[in-house]
N, C-alpha and C positions, 0 to 999 in steps of 0.2 A: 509473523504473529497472527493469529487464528482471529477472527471475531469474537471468541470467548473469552479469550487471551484479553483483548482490547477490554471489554466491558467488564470485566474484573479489576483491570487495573482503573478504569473511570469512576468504578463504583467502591474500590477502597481507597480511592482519594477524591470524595466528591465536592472539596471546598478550593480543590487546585484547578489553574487554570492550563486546559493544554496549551502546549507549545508544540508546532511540527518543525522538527530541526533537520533542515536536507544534509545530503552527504557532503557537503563541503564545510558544512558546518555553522551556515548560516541557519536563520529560521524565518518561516515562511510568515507575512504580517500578524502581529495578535486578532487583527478584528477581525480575520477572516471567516467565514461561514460555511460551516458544513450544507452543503445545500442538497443533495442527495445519498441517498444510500441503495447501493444496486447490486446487484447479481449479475455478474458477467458469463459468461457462455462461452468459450471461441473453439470450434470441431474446426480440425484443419488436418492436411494432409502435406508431410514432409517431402522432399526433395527426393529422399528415399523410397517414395510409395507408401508407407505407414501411416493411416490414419491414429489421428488422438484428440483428447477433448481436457481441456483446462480449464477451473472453474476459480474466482475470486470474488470478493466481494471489494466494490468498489468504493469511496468515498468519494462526492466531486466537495471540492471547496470553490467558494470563489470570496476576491478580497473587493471589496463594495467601498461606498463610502462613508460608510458610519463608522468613522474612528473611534469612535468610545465601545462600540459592541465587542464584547470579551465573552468569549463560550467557556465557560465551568464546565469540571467532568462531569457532575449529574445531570446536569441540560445535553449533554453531548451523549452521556449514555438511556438518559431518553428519548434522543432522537435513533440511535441503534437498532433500542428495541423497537419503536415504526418499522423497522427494515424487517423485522421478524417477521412479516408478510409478506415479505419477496424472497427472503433467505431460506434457501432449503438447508444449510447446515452451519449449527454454528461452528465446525471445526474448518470452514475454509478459509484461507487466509487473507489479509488486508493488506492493501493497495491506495493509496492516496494521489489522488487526480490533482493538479495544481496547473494554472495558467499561467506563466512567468514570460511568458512568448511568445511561447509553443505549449500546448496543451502533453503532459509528462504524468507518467503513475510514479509515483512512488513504494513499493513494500513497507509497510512500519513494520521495522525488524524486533524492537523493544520499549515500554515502555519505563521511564527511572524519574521517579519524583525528585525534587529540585527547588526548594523553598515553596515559592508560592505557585509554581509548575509543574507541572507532568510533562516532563520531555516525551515526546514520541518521534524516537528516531528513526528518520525515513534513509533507505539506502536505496542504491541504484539498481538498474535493471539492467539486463543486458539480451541482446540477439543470441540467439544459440544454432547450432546445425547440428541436429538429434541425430543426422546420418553418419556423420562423421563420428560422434561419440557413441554411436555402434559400432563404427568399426575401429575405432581409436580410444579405448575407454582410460587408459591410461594418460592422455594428455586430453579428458574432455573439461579439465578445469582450467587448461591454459590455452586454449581452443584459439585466441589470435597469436599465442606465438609461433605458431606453426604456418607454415607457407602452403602446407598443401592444402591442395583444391578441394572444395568442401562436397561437392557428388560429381 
């Protein structure tokens, strides 16, 4: 989901409360807080020798202790818009930071309102080897079922 994507849906539902629902299907505390919005950067160079550069926008949450704090979508999609000073576009995609442990991103894949919630489904991410799916494009979506050696 795009940051445009995200603030559309926050601002045609601005009297629901999000909900971030992880891949397994739980969902991450209500009181939690959006505490930054960032622009992430990472230039890297593959296994392959191939330079490339990924850009996301980040959300950090973190869950505090004020059990009553409930973020609304129009407080959430103006906290967004702040980020419009660090975001160079709003077509790049969203990512959700959570600390359950281990500090984890999440993608929000979609969001689907839901009585008094705006689910924002978070899915997983995974490791990739860009080498191997150049030379293997046909199994680059089942990438650990295969045994061979990734460079």
């Amino acid at each position: 989901m795009t940051l445009h994507d995200l603030q559309n849906a926050l601002e045609a539902n601005p009297e629901l409360f999000p909900q971030f629902v992880l891949p397994d299907g739980d969902s991450i505390p209500a009181h939690t807080h959006v505490t930054e919005v960032g622009h992430l950067v990472r230039n890297f160079i593959d296994c392959g020798g191939l330079t490339g550069k990924e850009e996301k926008v980040v959300l950090q949450t973190h869950v505090g202790n004020d059990t009553d704090h409930r973020l609304r979508s129009d407080r959430f999609a103006k906290i967004l818009k702040l980020g419009n000073r660090v975001i160079p576009s709003a077509d790049l995609d969203v990512a959700l930071e959570y600390d359950c442990c281990v500090v984890a991103q999440y993608p929000i894949a979609e969001a689907r309102p839901d009585g008094d919630h705006l689910n924002l489904i978070l899915r997983r991410s995974r490791t990739q080897c860009r080498a191997r799916e150049r030379r293997e494009p046909e199994t680059a979506a089942d990438c650990c079922a295969t045994s061979a050696p990734c460079c």
